[in-house]
C-alpha positions in Angstrom: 62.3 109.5 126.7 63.3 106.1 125.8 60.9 103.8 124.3 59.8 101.0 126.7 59.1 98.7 124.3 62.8 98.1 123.6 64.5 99.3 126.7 64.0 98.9 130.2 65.2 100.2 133.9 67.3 98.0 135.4 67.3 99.8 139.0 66.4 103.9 140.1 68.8 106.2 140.2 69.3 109.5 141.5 71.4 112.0 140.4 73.8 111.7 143.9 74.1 108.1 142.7 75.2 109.1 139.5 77.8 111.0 140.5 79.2 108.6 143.9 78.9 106.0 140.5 81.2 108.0 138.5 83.5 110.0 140.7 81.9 113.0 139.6 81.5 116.4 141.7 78.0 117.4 142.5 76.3 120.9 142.0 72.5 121.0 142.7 69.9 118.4 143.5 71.1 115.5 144.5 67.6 113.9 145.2 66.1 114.0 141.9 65.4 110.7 140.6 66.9 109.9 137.0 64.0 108.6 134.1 65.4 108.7 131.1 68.0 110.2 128.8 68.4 112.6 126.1 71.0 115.3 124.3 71.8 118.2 126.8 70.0 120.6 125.0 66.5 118.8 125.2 66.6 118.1 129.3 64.1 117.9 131.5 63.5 117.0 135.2 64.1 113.6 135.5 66.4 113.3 132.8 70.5 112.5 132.0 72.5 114.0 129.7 75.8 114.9 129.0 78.2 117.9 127.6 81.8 117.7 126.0 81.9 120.5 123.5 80.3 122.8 122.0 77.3 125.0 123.2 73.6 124.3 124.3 70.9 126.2 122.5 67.3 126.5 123.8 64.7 128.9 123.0 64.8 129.6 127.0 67.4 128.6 128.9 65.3 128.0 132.1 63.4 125.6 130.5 66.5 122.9 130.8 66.0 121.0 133.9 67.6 117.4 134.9 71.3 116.2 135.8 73.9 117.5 133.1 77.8 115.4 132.8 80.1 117.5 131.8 83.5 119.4 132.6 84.9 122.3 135.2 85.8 123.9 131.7 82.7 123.8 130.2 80.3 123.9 133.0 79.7 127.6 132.1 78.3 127.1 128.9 75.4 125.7 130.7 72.1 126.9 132.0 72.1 127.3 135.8 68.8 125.6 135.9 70.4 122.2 135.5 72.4 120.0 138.0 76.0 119.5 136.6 77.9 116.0 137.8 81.8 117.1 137.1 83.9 114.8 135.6 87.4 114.6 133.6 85.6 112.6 130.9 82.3 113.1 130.0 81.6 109.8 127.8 83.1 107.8 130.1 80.9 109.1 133.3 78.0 108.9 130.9 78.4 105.3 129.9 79.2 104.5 133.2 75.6 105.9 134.5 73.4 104.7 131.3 74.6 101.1 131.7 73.8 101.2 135.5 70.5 101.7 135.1 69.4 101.3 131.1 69.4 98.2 129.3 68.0 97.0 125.8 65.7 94.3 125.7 66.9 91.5 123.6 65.5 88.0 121.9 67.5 86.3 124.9 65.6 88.0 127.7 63.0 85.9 129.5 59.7 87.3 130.7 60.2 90.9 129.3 56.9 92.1 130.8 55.9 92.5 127.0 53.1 89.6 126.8 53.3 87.1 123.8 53.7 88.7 119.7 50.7 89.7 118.1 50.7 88.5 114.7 47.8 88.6 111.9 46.0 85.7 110.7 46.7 85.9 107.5 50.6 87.0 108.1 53.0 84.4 106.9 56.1 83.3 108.8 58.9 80.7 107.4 59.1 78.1 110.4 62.4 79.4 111.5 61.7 83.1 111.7 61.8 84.5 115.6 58.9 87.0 116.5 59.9 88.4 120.2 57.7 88.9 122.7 55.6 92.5 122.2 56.2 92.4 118.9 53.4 93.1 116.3 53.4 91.5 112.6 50.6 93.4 110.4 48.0 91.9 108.2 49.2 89.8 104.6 53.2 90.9 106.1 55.3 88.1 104.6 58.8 87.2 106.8 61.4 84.6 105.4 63.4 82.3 106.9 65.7 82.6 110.2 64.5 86.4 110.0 64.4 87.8 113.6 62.1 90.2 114.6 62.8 91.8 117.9 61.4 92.2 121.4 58.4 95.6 120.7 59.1 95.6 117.2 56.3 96.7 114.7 55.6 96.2 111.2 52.8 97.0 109.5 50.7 95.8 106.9 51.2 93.9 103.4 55.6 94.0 104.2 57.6 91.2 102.4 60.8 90.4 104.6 63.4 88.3 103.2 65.6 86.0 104.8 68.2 86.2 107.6 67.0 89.9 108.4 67.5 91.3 112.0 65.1 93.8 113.0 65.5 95.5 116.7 64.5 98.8 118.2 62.4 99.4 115.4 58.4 100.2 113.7 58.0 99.7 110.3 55.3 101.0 108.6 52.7 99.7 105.6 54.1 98.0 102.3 57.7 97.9 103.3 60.1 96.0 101.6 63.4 94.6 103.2 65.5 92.1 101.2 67.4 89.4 102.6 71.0 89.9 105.5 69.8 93.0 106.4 69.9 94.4 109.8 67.7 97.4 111.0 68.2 98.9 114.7 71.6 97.8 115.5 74.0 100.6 117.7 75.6 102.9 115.8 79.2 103.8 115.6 79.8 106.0 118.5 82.9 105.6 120.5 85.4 107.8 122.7 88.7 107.3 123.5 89.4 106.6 127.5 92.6 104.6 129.4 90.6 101.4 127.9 91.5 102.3 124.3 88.4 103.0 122.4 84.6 102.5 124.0 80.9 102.3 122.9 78.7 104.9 123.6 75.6 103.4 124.0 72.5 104.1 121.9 68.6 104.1 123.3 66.9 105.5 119.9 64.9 104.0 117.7 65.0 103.3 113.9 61.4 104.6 111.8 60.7 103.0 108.4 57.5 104.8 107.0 54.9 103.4 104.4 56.2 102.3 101.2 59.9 102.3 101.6 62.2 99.3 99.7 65.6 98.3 101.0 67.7 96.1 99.6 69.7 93.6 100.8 72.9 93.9 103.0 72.0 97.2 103.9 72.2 98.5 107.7 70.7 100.7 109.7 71.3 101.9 113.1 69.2 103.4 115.5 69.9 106.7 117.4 71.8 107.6 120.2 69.0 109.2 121.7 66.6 109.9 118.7 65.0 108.5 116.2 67.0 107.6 112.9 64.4 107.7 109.9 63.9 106.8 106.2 60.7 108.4 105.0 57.9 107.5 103.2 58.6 105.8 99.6 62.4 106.5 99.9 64.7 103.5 98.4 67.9 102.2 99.8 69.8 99.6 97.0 71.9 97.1 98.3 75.0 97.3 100.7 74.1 101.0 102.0 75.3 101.9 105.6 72.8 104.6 107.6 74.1 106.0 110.7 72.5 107.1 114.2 70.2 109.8 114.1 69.9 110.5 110.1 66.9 111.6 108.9 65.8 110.6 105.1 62.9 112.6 103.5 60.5 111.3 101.4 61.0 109.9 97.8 64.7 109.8 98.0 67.0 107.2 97.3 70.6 105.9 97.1 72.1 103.3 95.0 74.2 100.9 96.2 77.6 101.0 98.6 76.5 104.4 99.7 77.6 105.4 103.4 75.7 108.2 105.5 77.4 109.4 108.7 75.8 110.2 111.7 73.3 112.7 112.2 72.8 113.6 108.4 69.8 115.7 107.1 68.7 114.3 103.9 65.7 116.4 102.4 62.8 114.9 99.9 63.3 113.7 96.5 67.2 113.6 97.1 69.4 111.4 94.6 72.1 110.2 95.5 74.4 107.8 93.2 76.5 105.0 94.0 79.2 105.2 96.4 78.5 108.4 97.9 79.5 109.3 101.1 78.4 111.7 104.0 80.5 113.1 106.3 78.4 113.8 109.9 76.0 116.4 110.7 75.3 117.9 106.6 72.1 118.3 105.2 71.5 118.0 101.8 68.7 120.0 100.8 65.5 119.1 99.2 66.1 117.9 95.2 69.6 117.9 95.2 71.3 115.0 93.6 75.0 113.9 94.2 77.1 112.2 91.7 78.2 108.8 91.9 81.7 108.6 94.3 80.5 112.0 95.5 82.5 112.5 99.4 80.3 115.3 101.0 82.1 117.3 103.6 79.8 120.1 104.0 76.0 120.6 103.4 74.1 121.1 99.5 71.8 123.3 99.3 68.6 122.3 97.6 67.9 121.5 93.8 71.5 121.6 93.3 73.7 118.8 91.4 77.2 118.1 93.1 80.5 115.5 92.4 83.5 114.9 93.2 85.5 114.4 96.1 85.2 116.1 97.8 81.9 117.5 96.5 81.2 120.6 95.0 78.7 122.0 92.7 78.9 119.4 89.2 80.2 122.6 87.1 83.0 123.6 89.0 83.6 120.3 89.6 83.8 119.2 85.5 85.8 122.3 85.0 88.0 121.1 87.2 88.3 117.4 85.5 89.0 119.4 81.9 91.2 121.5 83.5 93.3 118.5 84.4 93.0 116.9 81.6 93.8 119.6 79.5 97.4 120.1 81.4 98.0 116.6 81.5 97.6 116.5 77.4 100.2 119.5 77.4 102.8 118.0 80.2 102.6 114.8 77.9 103.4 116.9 74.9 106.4 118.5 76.2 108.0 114.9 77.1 
């Protein structure tokens, strides 16, 4: 379920609605009132979701409840227990319905229902930093100037903020450290194409910074499409890293600077990763590996192992390669 403190319900909705909203052909109950939102294969009564690919895998299939968007074509891939809206484009029913009756709560919203920020005596705020409305500020936490801390927001204890930093949609844990222009909670990149060009799908996650973690400066993180997007505890981020929707970072890992995650990325604990490495969507990379600096990972590393290259493979194979190369080249140049 969305989290209220950062989201609220603009109107209710039932499923009928949602489909008389989007054009959408109705199979099953119409009357059930929408709540929330979440990925197809994690719905309950009460809740949207919607299907363009792929399968849905449960551990029972009748345990799915809720309203499903989705195709003719694909409707069988579906449990029966769940109430299908039919559309011609999935996304674009979906966004349609979310925006009708989700919204984020922003710094520009009046009387958010959230009562005034809670902030700790001995906390210290530069003049121009904006605390929102509901949001807590933990004991000896240091923000610097024209830092904006958003509406629910929570950050813990003993926390040095630098300036110009733009946290929303977030809870930060204890002894966190966030240097100065960066942004935590902003939307991730998730669009579709539709007879517009290219829209937003929206996102109604959160982001989760556990205790001890350091960021560094210019460095953004977005928050989920529907869950959470984590850094765990004492991992390090160095400046001018990108972390999209929905990744989770274990413990004690790290990434040096201009490094790129995609979307939905499974990084284990005590995971290096060098500079300008890049993750394509949905790979893990298992606990203890380590990637090479300019390492482009396509597919998922299993753990302890040492990859490079672009695009990445295991660091021996990879260096055989280079010599390889190198070795030829020596020779063509030779025979000229």
């Amino acid at each position: 379920m969305h989290d209220l403190r950062f989201y609220h319900t603009l109107r209710e909705l039932t499923v009928a609605d949602v489909a008389a909203l989007t054009g959408g052909d109705l199979r099953g109950d119409g009357d059930q009132e929408l709540i929330t939102i979440a990925p197809a294969d994690k719905a309950t009564a009460g809740v949207l979701s919607f299907f363009a690919s792929g399968k849905v895998e449960a551990p029972e299939q009748n345990d799915l409840y809720g309203a499903c968007i989705t195709t003719e074509q694909l409707a069988a891939a579906l449990p029966s227990t769940l109430t299908l809206i039919l559309v011609k484009n999935p996304h674009k029913a979906f966004v349609q319905a979310v925006n009708a009756f989700l919204r984020q709560r922003t710094i520009m919203d009046a009387g958010t229902g959230l009562g005034a920020p809670s902030i700790a005596d001995d906390a210290r705020l530069h003049p121009t930093a904006i605390v929102s409305d509901g949001a807590e500020v933990g004991e000896g936490t240091e923000i610097g100037p024209h830092s904006v801390v958003g509406p629910g927001v929570r950050i813990g204890r003993n926390c040095s903020i630098g300036a110009n930093v733009v946290i929303e949609a977030a809870l930060i844990g204890n002894d966190v450290t966030i240097k100065s222009n960066t942004v935590l909670g902003g939307s991730g990149f998730g669009l579709f194409p539709d007879d517009q060009g290219l829209s937003a799908i929206p996102h109604f996650g959160r982001v989760v910074i556990q205790d001890r973690v350091g960021i560094g400066s210019n460095v953004c993180i977005d928050r989920g499409a529907f869950d959470d997007t984590v850094v765990g505890e004492s991992s390090k981020l160095d400046n001018l890293v990108h972390i999209g929707h929905n990744v989770h970072m274990g413990r004690n890992s790290l990434m040096a600077a201009f490094g790129g995650v995609s979307g939905s990325v499974k990084i284990g604990d005590w995971v290096q990763m060098g500079g300008r490495v890049g993750l394509s969507d949905h790979v893990t990379i298992g606990d203890g590996a380590k990637l090479a600096a300019n390492s482009a990972v396509l597919k998922s590393v299993p753990a302890g192992e040492t990859w490079g290259g672009a695009p990445a493979q295991p660091i021996k194979q990879f260096w055989r390669e280079v010599a390889w190369l190198s070795l030829n080249a020596k020779k063509k140049n030779k025979k000229d």
